[in-house]
Each structure stands twice: as structure tokens, then as C-alpha cells.
DOVO-524015 format. One record per residue (C-alpha): residue number from 1; chain; x, y, z. Coordinates in nm, 4 decimals, m for minus. Layout:
residues N
<milo i="NUM" ch="A" u="X" v="Y" w="Z"/>
...
This chain:
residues 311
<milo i="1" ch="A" u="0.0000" v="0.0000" w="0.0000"/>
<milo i="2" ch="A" u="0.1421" v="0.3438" w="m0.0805"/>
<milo i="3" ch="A" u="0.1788" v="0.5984" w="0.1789"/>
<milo i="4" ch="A" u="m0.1177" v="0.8625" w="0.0196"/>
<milo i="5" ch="A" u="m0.3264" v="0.4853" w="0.0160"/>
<milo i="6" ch="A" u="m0.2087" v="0.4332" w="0.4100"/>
<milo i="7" ch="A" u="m0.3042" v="0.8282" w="0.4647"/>
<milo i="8" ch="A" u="m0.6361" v="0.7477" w="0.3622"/>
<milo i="9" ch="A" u="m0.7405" v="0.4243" w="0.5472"/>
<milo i="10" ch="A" u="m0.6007" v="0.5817" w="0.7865"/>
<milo i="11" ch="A" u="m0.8002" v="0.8599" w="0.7967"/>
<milo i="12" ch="A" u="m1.1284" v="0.6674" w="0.6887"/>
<milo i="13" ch="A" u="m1.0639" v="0.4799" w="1.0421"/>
<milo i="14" ch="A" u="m1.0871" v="0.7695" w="1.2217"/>
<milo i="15" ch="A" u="m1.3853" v="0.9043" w="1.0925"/>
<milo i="16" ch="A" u="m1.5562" v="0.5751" w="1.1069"/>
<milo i="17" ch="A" u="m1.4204" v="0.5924" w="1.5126"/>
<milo i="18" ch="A" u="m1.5387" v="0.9336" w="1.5681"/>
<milo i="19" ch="A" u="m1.9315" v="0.7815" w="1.4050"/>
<milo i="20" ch="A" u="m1.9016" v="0.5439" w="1.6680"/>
<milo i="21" ch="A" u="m1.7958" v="0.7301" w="1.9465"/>
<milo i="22" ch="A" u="m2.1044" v="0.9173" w="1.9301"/>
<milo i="23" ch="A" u="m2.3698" v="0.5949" w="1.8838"/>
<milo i="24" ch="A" u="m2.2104" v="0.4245" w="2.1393"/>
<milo i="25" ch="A" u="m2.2352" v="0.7451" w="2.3733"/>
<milo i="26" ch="A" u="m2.6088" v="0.7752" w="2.2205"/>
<milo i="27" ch="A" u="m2.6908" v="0.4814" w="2.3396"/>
<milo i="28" ch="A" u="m2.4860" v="0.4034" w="2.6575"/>
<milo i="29" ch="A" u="m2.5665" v="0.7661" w="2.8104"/>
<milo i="30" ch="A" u="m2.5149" v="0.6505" w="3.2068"/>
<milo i="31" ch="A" u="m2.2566" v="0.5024" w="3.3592"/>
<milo i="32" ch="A" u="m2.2410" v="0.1272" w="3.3250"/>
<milo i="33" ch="A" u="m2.3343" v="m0.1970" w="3.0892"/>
<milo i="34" ch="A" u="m2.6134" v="m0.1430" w="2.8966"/>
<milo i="35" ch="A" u="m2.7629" v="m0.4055" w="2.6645"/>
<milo i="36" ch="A" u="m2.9156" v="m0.3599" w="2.3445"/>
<milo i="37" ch="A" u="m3.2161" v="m0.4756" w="2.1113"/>
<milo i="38" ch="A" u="m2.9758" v="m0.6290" w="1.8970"/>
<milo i="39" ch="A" u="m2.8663" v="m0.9780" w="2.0942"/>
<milo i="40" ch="A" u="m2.5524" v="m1.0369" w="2.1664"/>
<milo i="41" ch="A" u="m2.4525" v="m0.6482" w="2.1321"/>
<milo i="42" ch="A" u="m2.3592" v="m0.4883" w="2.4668"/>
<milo i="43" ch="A" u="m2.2440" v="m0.1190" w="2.5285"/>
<milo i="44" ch="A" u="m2.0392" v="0.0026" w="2.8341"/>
<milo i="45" ch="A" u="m1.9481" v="0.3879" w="2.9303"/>
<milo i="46" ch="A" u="m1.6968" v="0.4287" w="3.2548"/>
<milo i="47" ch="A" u="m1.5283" v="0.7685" w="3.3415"/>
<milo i="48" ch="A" u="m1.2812" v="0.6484" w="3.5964"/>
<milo i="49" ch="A" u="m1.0152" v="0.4483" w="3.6178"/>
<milo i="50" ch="A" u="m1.0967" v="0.0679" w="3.8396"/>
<milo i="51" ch="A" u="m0.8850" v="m0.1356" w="4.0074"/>
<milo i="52" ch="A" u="m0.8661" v="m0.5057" w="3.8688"/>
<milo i="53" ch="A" u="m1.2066" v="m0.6737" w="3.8258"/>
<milo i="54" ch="A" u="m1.2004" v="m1.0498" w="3.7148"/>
<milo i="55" ch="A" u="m1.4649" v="m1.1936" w="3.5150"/>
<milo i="56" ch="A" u="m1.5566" v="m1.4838" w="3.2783"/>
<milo i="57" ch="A" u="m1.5862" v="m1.3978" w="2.8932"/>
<milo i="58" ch="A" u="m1.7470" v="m1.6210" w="2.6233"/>
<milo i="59" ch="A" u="m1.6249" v="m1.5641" w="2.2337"/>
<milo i="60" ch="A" u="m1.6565" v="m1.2268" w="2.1520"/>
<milo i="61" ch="A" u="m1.5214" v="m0.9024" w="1.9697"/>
<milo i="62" ch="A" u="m1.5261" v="m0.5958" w="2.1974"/>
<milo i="63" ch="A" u="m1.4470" v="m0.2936" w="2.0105"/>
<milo i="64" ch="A" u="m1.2731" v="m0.0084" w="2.2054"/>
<milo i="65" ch="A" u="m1.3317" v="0.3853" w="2.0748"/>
<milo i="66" ch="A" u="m1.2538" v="0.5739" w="2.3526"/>
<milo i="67" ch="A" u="m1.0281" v="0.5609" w="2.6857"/>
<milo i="68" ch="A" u="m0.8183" v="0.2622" w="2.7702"/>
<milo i="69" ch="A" u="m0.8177" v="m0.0795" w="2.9197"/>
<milo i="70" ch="A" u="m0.5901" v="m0.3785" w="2.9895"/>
<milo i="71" ch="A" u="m0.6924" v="m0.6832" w="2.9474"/>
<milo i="72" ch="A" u="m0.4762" v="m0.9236" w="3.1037"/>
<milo i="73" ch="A" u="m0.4541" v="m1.3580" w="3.0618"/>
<milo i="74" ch="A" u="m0.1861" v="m1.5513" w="3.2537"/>
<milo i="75" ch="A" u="0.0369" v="m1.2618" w="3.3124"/>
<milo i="76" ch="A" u="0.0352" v="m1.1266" w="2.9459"/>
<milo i="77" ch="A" u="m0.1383" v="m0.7946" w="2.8941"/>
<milo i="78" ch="A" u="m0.3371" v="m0.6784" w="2.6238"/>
<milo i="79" ch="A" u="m0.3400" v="m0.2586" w="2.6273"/>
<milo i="80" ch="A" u="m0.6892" v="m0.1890" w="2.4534"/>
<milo i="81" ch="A" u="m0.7137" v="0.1396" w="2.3018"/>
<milo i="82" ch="A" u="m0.9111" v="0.3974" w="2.0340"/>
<milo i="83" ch="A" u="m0.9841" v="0.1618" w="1.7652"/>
<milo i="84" ch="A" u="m0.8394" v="m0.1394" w="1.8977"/>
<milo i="85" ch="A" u="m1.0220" v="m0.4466" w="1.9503"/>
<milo i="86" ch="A" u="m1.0063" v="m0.7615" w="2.1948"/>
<milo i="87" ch="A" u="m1.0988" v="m1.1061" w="2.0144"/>
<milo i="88" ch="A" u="m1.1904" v="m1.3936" w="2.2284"/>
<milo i="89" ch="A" u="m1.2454" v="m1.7421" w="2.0610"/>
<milo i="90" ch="A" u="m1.2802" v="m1.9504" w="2.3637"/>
<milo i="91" ch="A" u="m1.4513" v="m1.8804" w="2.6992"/>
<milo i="92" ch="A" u="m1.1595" v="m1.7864" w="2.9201"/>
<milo i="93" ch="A" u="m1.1437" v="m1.5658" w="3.2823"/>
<milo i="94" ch="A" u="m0.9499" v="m1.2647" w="3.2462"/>
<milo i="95" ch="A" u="m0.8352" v="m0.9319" w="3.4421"/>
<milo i="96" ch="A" u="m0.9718" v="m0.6445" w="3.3681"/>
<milo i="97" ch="A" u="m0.8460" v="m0.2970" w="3.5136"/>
<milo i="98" ch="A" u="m0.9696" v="0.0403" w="3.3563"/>
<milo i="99" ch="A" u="m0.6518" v="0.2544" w="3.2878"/>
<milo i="100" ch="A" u="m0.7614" v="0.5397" w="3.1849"/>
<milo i="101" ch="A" u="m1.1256" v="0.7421" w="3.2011"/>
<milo i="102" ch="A" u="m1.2933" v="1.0279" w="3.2685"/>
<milo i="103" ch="A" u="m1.5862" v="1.2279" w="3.3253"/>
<milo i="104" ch="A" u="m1.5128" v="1.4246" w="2.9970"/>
<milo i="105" ch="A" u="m1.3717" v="1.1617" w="2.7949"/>
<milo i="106" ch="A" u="m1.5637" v="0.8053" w="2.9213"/>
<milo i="107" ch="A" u="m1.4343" v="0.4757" w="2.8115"/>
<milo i="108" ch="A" u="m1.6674" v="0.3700" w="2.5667"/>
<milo i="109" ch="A" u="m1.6951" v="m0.0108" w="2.4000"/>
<milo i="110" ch="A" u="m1.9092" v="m0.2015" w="2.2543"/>
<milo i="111" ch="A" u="m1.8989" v="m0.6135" w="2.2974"/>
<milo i="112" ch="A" u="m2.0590" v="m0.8287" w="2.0489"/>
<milo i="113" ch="A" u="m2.0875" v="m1.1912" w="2.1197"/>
<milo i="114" ch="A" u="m1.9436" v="m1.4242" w="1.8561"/>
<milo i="115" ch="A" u="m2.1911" v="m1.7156" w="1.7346"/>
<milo i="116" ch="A" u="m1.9307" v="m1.9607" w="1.6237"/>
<milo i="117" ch="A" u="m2.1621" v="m2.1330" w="1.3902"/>
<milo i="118" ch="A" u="m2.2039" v="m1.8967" w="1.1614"/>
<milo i="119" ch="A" u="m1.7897" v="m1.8618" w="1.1993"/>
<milo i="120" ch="A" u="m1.8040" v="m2.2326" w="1.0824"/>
<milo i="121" ch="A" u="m2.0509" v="m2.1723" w="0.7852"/>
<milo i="122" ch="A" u="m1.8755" v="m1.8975" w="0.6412"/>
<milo i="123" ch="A" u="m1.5390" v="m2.0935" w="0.6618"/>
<milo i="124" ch="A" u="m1.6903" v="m2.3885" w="0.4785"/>
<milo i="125" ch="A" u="m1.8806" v="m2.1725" w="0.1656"/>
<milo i="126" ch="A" u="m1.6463" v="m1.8769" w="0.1512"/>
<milo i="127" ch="A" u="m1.3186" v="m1.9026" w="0.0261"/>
<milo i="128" ch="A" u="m1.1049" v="m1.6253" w="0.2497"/>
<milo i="129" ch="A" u="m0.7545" v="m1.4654" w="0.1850"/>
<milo i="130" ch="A" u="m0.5485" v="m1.6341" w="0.4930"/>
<milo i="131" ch="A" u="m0.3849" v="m1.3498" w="0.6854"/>
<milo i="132" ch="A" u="m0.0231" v="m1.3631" w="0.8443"/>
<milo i="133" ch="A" u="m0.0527" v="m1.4914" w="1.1760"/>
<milo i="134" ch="A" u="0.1533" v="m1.3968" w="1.4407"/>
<milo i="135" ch="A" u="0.2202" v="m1.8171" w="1.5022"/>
<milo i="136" ch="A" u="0.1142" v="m1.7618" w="1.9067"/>
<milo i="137" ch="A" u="m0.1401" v="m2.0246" w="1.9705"/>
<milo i="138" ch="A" u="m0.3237" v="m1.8366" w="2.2611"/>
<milo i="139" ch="A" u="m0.7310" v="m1.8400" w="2.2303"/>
<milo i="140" ch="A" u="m0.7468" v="m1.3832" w="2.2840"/>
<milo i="141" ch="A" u="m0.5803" v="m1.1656" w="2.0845"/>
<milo i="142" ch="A" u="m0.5829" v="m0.7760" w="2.0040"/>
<milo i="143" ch="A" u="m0.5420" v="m0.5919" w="1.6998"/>
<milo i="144" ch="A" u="m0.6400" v="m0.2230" w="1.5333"/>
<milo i="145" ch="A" u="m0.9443" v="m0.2132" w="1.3833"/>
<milo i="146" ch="A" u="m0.9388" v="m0.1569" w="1.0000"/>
<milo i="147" ch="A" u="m1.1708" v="0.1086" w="0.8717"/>
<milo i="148" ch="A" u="m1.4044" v="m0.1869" w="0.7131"/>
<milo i="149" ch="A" u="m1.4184" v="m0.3460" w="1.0567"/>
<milo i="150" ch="A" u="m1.5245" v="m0.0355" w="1.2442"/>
<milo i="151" ch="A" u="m1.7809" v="0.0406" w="0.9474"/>
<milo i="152" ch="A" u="m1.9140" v="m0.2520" w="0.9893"/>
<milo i="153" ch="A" u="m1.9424" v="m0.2190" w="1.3924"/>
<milo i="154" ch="A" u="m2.1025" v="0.1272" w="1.3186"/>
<milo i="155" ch="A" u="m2.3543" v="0.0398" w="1.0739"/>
<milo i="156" ch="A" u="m2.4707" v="m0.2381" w="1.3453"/>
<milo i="157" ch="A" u="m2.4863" v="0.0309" w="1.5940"/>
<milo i="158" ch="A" u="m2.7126" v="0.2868" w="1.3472"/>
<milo i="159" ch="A" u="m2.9775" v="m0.0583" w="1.3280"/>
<milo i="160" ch="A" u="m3.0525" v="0.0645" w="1.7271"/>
<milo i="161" ch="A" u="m3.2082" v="0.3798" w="1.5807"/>
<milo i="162" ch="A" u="m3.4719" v="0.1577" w="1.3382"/>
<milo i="163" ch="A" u="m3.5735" v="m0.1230" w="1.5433"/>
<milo i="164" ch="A" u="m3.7966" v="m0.2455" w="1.3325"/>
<milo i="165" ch="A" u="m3.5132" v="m0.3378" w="1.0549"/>
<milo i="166" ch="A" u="m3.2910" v="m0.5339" w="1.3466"/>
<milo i="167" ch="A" u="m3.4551" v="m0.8895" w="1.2751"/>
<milo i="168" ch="A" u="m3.3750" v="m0.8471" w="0.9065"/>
<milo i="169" ch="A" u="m3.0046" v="m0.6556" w="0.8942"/>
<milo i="170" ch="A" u="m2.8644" v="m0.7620" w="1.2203"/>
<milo i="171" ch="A" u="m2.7343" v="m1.1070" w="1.1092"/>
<milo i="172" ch="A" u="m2.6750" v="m1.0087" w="0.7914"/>
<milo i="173" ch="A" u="m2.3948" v="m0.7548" w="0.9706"/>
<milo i="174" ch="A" u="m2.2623" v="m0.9719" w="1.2094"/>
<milo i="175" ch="A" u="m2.1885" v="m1.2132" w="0.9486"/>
<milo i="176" ch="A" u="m1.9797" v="m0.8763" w="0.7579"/>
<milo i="177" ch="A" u="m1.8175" v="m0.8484" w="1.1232"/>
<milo i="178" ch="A" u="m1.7269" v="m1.2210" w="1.1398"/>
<milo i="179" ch="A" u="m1.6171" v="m1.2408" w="0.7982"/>
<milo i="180" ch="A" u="m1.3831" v="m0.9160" w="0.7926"/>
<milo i="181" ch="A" u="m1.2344" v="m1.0468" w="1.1764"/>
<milo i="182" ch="A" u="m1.1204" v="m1.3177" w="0.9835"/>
<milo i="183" ch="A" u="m0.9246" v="m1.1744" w="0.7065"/>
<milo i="184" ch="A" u="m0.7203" v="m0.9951" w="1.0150"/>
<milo i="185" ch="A" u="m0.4203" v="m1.1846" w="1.1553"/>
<milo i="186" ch="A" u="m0.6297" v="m1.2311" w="1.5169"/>
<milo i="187" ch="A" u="m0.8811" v="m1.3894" w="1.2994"/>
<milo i="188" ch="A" u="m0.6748" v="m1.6861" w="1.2888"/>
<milo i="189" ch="A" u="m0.7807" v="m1.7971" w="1.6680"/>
<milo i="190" ch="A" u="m1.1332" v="m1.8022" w="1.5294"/>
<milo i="191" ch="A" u="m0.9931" v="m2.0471" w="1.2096"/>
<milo i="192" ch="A" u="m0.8490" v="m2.2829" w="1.4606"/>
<milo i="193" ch="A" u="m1.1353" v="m2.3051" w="1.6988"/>
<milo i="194" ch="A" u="m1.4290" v="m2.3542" w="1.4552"/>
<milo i="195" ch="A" u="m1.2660" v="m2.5814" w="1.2103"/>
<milo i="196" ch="A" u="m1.3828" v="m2.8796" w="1.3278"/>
<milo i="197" ch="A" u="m1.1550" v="m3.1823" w="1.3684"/>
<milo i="198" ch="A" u="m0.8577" v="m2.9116" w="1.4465"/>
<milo i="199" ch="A" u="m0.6478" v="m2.9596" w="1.7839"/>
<milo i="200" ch="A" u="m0.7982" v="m2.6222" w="1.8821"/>
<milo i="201" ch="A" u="m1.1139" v="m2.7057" w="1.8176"/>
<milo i="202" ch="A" u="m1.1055" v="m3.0354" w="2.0327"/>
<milo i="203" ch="A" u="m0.9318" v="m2.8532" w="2.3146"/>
<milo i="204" ch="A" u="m1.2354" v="m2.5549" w="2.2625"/>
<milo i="205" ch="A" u="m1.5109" v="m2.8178" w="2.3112"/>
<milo i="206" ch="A" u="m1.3249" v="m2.9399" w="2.6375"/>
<milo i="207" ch="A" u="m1.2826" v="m2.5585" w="2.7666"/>
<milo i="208" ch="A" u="m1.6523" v="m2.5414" w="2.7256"/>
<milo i="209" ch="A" u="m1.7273" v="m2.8852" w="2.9012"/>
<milo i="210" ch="A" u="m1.5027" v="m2.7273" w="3.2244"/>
<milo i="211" ch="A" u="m1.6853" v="m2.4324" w="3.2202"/>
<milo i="212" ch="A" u="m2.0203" v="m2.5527" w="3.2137"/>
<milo i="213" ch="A" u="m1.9327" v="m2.8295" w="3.4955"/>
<milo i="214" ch="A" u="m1.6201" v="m2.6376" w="3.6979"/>
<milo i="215" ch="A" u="m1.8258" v="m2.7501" w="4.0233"/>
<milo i="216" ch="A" u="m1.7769" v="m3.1141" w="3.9501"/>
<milo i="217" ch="A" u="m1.4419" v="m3.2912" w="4.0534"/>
<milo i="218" ch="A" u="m1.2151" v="m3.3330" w="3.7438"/>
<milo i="219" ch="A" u="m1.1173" v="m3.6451" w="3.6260"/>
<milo i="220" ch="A" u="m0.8606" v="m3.5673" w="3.3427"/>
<milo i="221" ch="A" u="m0.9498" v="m3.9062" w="3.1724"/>
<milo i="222" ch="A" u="m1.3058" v="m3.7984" w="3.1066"/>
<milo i="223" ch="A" u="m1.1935" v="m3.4464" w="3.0032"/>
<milo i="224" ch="A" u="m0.9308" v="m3.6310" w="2.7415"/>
<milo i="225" ch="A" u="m1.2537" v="m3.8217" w="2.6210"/>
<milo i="226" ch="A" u="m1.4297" v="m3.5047" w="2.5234"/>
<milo i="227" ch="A" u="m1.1694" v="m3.3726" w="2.3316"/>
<milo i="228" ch="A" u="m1.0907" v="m3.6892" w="2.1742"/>
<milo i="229" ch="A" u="m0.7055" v="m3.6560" w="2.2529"/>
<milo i="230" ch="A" u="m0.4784" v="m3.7908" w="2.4444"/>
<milo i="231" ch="A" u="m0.4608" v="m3.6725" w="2.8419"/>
<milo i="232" ch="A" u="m0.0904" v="m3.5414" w="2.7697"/>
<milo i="233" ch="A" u="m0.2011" v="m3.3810" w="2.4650"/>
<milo i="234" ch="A" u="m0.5085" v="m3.1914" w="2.5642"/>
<milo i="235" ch="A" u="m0.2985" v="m3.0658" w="2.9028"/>
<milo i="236" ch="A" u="m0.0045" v="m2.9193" w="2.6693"/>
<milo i="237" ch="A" u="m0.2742" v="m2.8040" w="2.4054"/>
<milo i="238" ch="A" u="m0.5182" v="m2.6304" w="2.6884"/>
<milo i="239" ch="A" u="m0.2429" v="m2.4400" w="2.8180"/>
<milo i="240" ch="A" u="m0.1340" v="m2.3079" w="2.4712"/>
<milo i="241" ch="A" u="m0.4621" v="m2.1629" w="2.4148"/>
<milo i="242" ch="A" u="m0.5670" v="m2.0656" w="2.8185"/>
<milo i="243" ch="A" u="m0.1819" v="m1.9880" w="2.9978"/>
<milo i="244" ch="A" u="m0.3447" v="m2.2448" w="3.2516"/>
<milo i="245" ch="A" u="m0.3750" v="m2.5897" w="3.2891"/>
<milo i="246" ch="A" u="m0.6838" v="m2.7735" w="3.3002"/>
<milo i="247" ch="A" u="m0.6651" v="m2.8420" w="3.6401"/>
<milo i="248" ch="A" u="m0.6466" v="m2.4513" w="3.7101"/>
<milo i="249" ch="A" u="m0.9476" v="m2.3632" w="3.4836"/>
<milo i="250" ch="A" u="m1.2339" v="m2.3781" w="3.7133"/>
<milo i="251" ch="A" u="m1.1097" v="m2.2564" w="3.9992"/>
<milo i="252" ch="A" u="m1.0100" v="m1.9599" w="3.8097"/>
<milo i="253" ch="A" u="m1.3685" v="m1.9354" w="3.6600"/>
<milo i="254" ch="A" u="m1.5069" v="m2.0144" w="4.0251"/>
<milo i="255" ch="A" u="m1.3026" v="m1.6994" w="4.1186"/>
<milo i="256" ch="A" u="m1.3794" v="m1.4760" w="3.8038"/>
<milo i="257" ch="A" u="m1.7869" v="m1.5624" w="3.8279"/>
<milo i="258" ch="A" u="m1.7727" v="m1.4672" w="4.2127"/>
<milo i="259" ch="A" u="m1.9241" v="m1.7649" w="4.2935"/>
<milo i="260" ch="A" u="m1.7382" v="m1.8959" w="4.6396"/>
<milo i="261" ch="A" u="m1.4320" v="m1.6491" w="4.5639"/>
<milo i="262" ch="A" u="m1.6103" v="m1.4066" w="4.8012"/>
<milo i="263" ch="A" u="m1.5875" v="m1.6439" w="5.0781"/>
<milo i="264" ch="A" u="m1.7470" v="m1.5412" w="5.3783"/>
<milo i="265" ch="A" u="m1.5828" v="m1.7066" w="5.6829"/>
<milo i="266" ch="A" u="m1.4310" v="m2.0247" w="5.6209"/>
<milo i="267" ch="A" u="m1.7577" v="m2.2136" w="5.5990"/>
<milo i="268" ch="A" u="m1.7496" v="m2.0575" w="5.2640"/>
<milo i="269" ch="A" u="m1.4087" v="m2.0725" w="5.1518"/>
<milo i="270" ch="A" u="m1.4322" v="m2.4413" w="5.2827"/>
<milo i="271" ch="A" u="m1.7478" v="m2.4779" w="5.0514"/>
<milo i="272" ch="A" u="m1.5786" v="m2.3236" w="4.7619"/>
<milo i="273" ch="A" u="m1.2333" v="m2.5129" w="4.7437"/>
<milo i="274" ch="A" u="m1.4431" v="m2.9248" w="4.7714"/>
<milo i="275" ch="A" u="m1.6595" v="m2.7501" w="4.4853"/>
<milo i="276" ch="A" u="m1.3585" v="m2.6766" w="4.2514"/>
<milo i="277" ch="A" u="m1.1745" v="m3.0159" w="4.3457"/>
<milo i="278" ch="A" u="m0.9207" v="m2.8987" w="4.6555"/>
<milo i="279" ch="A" u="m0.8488" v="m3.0748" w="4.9291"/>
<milo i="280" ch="A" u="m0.8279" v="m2.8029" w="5.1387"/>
<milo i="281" ch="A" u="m0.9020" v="m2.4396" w="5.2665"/>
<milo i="282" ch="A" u="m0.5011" v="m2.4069" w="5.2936"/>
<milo i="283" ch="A" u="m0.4453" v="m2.5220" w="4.9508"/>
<milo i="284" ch="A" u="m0.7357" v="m2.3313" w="4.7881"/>
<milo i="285" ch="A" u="m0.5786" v="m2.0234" w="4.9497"/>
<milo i="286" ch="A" u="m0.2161" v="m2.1330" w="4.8362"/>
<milo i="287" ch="A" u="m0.3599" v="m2.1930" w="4.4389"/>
<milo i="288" ch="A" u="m0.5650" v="m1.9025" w="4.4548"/>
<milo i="289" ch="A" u="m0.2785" v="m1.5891" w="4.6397"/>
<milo i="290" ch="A" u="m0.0412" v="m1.8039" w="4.3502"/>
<milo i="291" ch="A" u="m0.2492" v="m1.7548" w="4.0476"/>
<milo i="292" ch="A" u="m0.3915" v="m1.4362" w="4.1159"/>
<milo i="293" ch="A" u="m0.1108" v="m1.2755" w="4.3502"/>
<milo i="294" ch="A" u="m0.3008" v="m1.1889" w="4.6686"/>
<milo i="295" ch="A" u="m0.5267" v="m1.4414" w="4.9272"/>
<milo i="296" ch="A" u="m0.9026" v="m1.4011" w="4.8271"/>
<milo i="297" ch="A" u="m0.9931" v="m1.1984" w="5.1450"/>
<milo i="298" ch="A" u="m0.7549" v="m0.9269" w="4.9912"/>
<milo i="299" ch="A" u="m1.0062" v="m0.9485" w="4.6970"/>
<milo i="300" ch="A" u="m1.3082" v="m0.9821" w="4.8362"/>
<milo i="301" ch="A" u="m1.2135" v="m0.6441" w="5.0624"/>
<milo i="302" ch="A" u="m1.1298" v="m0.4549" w="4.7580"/>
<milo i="303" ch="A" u="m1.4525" v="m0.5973" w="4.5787"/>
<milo i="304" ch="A" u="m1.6621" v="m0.5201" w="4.8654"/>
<milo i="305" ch="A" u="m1.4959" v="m0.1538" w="4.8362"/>
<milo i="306" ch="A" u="m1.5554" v="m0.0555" w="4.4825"/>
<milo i="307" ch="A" u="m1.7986" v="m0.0629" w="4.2205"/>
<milo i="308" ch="A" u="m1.8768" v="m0.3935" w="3.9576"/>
<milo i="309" ch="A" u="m1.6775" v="m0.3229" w="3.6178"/>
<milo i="310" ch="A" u="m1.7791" v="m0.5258" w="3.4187"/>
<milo i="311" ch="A" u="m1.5697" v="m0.6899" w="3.1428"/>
């Protein structure tokens, strides 16, 4: 691309950016998460910085336009600023501190949750340009939004002022915003997981399987027999794609969802740590200061102190 071609997109991006900035501050005019008529399509506005907030996020594409935010998975951070965006293919607890926000200029996103079977059709019928990858194998990545990206985000966000057109345009643009993530280098995290058959996509369907039964006691055997892999494979492969192994998992969603990480007394601390498979309050308290870098009364102190940000 020549440089008066670069000038251009770059300057398309922008304006495109600016559009958004104002829908999303339309339509997210208070201070908080606000969901949308379009499913899947969630809006949030802060104006000060947070301290770290850990939650669970599903696949999904949140689109940043305004202030800044790290997102951070198994000690790597992911700085997420104007027209950047943070791609998740798997479900996967993260940290979540807002770094920068104000009154006069909010942080302002919007999140879109990814259906990954419409990521699947469009791989099978449409034959994409691959995109350079950057060859690391984790399942979140973060790139700058090209301009056709953010269009595309924007003219999803202008189907909130004509209702009545959302049940016939809305899917037809999230399939635009699929298709153009995946001609981006990120977009190769969504490849791996929805091609079926794929090492990724085996060690996605066993991510999923932990998440949706973290309470029960792990048996890495079974786990192996969901993803259809070896036990040795499947540990190396799930901490490729999560920084944690699979053992780790759930008690890091347990902690991330809030539910038994904001143990009250040791009743519930003693409640939480059988639920996620410890043996122990001592050795729930051990994992859980080692993986997140402080005991979980710390946390729950700081939680009880300040406000829910969501992710």
C-alpha cells in the first residue's frame, strides 16, 4: 500500500471511530453496561479508572473507541485502546483494570458476542484470503481495527435507531463483522477453533465442558474423552490456548464468576475449594494468592470496596 493509500485508510478509520464514538455514547448515556435490542450487542461507558475486576468472557469481539483498558490472561497484557479491539475465541477468565477514564472523555466499548456457527458456515462456503498470523497459539488476541471493521461495527450500531429493521439486517452484519475479523491476523484464533476436527477445536469443546461443569471434581481421563485426545495432549494443548492448565481452569472461573471467591468465613471458603476439586481451605488459598497474587480476602475487601466493572 502506498503511503497517500495508508493516509487514507487511515483517515477513513478515524472518521468511522469518531461515528461510533457518538452511537455508542447515544446509546450508553449513564454510567455502566447497557444491553441492546440487537442480541448479543452490549455497550459500556466508565469515566474512571478501576482497580482489577475479574470476570468470565465467552467468544466475543469488543471494540474499544474511547479511553483505555488492559486486558490481562496468565500474566500477558493486552493494552486496549481507540480503535483497537479484543478477540476472544474460547470462553476464558481474564483481568480487567480500567486505565484510563474520565468524566469528559468516558471509556466507551461495545462487545458483540461471537456465534461460532455462523464462523463455521462462512469458513466452509467462503473461500477467504489467509492473513499472516503472528504463530502464538493463545485463544485472545488484540489488533487495530481496520476502517471496514469499524464500518461494519457502526452500521450495526445505526440498526438501534430503526428497530424495526434489526430482525432483518442484524445477522446479515454480524456475518460482515465475522467475515472481515477473519481476514485480520487475530482472525486466525477463530480459524483454529471452529474448524472442526482441528487440535484447537477439540481442546475448545473441552474448555466449554469445564466451564459448564467447573463444580464437579475433574477427572482428566473424562476431560481427554471429550476432546478426543490424548490426556498429555489436551494438558499441553489447553495451556497453549488458556496460559493455565486444566486443572487450574475452574477454579479460576469459580473466582472470576464470584461464585465462592467471596468467601465469607471459612464455611465458605471451605465450601468453595471441595466444589472446585481442593483438598483443602489451605491449599485453595495457596492456588488461589499463587495464580492471582493476593489471598481471596484481599479481593473480596477490595470488591466489597468498589464498584462492579464489568468486562
Amino acid at each position: 500500500m502506498t503511503k497517500p493509500a495508508q493516509k487514507t485508510a487511515k483517515s477513513s478509520a478515524m472518521e468511522v471511530r469518531t461515528e461510533l464514538v457518538s452511537r455508542i455514547a447515544a446509546h450508553a448515556p449513564s454510567v455502566g453496561e447497557h444491553s441492546t435490542a440487537i442480541d448479543g450487542l452490549v455497550l459500556f461507558r466508565r469515566t474512571q479508572a478501576t482497580a482489577c475486576y475479574r470476570a468470565a468472557i465467552e467468544p466475543s469481539l469488543t471494540v474499544f473507541v474511547q479511553g483505555n483498558k488492559r486486558m490481562s490472561l496468565g500474566g500477558t497484557a493486552y493494552l486496549c485502546g481507540p480503535s483497537s479491539f479484543f478477540l476472544s475465541s474460547i470462553d476464558v477468565p481474564i483481568e480487567s483494570p480500567i486505565v484510563e477514564a474520565s468524566e469528559q472523555v468516558p471509556l466507551l466499548s461495545m462487545l458483540l458476542r461471537l456465534d461460532m456457527s455462523i464462523v463455521r458456515e462462512i469458513l466452509n462456503r467462503e473461500e477467504l484470503p489467509g492473513a499472516e498470523t503472528s504463530g502464538q497459539p493463545r485463544g485472545v488476541a488484540i489488533g487495530q481495527a481496520p476502517a471496514g471493521l469499524l464500518n461494519a461495527c457502526s452500521r450495526l450500531m445505526e440498526l438501534l435507531d430503526t428497530p424495526e429493521d434489526i430482525p432483518f439486517l442484524s445477522h446479515l452484519i454480524q456475518r460482515e463483522i465475522i467475515y472481515r475479523i477473519l481476514k485480520t491476523p487475530q482472525g486466525a484464533r477463530l480459524r483454529t477453533i471452529a474448524t472442526t476436527g482441528d487440535l484447537g477445536n477439540r481442546t475448545a469443546r473441552a474448555i466449554t465442558w469445564l466451564k459448564d461443569n467447573y463444580a464437579k471434581r475433574l477427572h482428566m481421563e473424562e476431560l481427554a474423552g471429550v476432546a478426543r485426545m490424548g490426556v498429555s495432549t489436551l494438558h499441553h494443548q489447553f495451556r497453549a490456548l488458556t496460559t493455565m492448565s486444566p486443572l487450574q481452569y475452574p477454579k479460576a472461573v469459580e473466582a472470576a464468576e464470584g461464585k465462592g471467591a467471596d468467601a465469607y468465613g471459612w464455611g465458605g471458603r471451605h465450601e468453595c475449594s471441595l466444589r472446585v476439586g481442593y483438598e483443602s481451605v489451605s491449599q485453595f488459598n495457596r492456588e488461589y494468592s499463587r495464580f492471582f497474587g493476593q489471598p481471596p480476602m484481599r479481593d473480596v475487601k477490595a470488591l466489597r470496596a468498589t464498584p462492579v466493572v464489568a468486562a
